[in-house]
N, C-alpha and C positions, 0 to 999 in steps of 0.2 A: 558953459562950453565956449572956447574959444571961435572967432569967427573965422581964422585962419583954418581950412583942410586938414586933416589928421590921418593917419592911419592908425587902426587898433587890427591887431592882431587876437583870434581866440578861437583857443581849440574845446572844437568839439568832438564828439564820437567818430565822426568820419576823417576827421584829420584838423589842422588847424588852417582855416577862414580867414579872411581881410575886409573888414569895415572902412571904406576913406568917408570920412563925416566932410560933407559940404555945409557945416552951421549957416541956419539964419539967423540975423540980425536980433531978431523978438520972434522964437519960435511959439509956435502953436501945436505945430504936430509935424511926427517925421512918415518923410517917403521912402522905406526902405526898398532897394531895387536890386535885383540880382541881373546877371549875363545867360545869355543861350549858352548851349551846347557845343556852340563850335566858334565861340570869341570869348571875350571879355568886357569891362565897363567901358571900354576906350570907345564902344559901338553910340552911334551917332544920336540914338533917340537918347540916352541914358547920358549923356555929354549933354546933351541939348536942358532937358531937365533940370540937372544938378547946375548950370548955368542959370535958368529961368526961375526957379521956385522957393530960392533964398528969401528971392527978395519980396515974398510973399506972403512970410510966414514959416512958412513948410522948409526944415532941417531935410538933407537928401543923404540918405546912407546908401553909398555903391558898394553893394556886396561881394564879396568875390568867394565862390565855394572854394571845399580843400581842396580840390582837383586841381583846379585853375593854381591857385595856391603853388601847389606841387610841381606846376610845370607841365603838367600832363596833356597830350592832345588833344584825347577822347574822354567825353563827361559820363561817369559811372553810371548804374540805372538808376531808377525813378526815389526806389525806396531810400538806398545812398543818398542820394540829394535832399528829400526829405529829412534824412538825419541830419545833415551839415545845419540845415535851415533851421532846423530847431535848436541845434546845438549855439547858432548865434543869438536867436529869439531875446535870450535875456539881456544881452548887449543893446540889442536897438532898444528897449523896454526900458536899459535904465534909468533914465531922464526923465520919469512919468510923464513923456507926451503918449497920445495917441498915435497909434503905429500903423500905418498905413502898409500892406503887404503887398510887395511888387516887382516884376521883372519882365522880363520879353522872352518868348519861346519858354524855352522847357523852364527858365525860370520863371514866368507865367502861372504855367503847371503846377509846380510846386508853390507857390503863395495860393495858388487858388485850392489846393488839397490840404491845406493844412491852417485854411484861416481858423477856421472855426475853435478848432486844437487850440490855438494861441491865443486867443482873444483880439488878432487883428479887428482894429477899423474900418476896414474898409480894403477892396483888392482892386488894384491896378495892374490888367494883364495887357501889357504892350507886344503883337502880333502873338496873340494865342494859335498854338499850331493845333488848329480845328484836327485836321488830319496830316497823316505823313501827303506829301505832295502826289497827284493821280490815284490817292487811293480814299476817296469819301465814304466808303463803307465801315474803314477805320474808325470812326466819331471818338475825339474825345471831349464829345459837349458835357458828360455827366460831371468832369471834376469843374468846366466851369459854371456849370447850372447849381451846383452844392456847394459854392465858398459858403451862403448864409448871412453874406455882410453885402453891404453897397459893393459895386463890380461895376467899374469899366473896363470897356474892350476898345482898346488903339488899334485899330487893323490898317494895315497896306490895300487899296483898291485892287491890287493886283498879287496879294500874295501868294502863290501856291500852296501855302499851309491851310488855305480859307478866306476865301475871298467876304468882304460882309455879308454877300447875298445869301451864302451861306450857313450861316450862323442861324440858329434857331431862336424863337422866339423865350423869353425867358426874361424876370426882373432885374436885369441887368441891364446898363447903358452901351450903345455902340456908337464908337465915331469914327472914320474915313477919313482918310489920309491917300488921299487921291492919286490913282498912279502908282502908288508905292509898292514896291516889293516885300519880301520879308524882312530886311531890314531898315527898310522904307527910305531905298533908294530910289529915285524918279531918275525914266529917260527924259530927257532933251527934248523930246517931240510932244511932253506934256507938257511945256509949256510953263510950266513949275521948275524952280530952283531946289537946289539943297534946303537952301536957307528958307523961303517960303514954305516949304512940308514942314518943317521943322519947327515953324511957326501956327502952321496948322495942329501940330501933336501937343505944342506944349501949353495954345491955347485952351484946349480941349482940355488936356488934364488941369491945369488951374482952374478953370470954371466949375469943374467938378468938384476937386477938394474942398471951393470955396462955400460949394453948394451943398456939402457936407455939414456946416455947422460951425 
């Protein structure tokens, strides 16, 4: 694989997907990463990463479903995404590394419902939206309590989707990112930079993958 950024293109059932492959250097294993619901890969935790984790080993595939793809505003339901995801699965697979499945928000969700199915490595849910915001009765702790693989949770201090204190007890890892929002923006009054949270997410995820094997 070239070390140079790529874009691959591949359609699946739900429409046709975009992979930009950030290669490392002497890969080990890849961090595939998908977008929320209401952006793209341009979002700051998922920039921050594919920056950081080349140089580590870990190839970073920023996924982009067919919606996004398309131009569309609004991200289809749950089951839709789930087929896009699968429909790229063999893409990120075919370099026989180890495939690490992952995204922030609803693409969270989906890596976390559908590990198992795939034979993901391990899931990486970056600001898992526990619930819709004011509404904690909602729980969707069951899809991340059943990935079935090693599971980190990147949360915001202060996310609306679920703050850590939140989060139920379960064989999964959680790490804080102080302050942060759902997209794990920090106000000025904490004290904390962009760049310093940033620093905090993407140490967290590297000590983990590392501690992976």
């Amino acid at each position: 694989m070239s070390r140079q950024p790529r874009t691959q293109n591949v359609t699946t059932d739900a429409g046709e997907a975009r992979i930009t492959w950030v290669p490392a250097p002497a890969p080990r294993r890849v961090l595939a990463v998908s977008h929320g619901a209401g952006g793209g890969i341009e979002a700051r935790d998922l920039k921050a990463l594919a920056a950081a984790l080349p140089g580590h080993g870990v190839t970073v595939a920023l996924v982009e479903q067919p919606w996004r793809v398309a131009g569309k505003k609004v991200a289809p339901a749950p089951k839709t995404l789930d087929t896009g995801w699968r429909g790229l699965w063999p893409a990120l697979a075919a370099h026989g590394l180890p495939v690490i499945a992952g995204g922030r928000s609803a693409g969270a969700r989906v890596a976390c419902r559908t590990a198992t199915e795939l034979g993901a490595a391990a899931v990486l849910a970056l600001s898992f939206p526990l619930h819709p915001p004011g509404k904690p009765e909602k729980s969707r702790a069951d899809e991340l309590l059943g990935t079935g693989v090693p599971t980190l949770v990147v949360q915001g201090g202060n996310d609306p989707f679920g703050k850590p204190g939140e989060f139920p007890s379960g064989s999964y890892t959680l790490a804080e990112v102080p302050h942060g929002d759902h997209g794990f923006a920090v106000p000025k009054r904490s004290g904390l930079t962009e760049e310093q949270a940033m620093g905090i997410l993407t140490e967290a995820v590297t000590g983990w993958l590392m501690s992976l094997g």
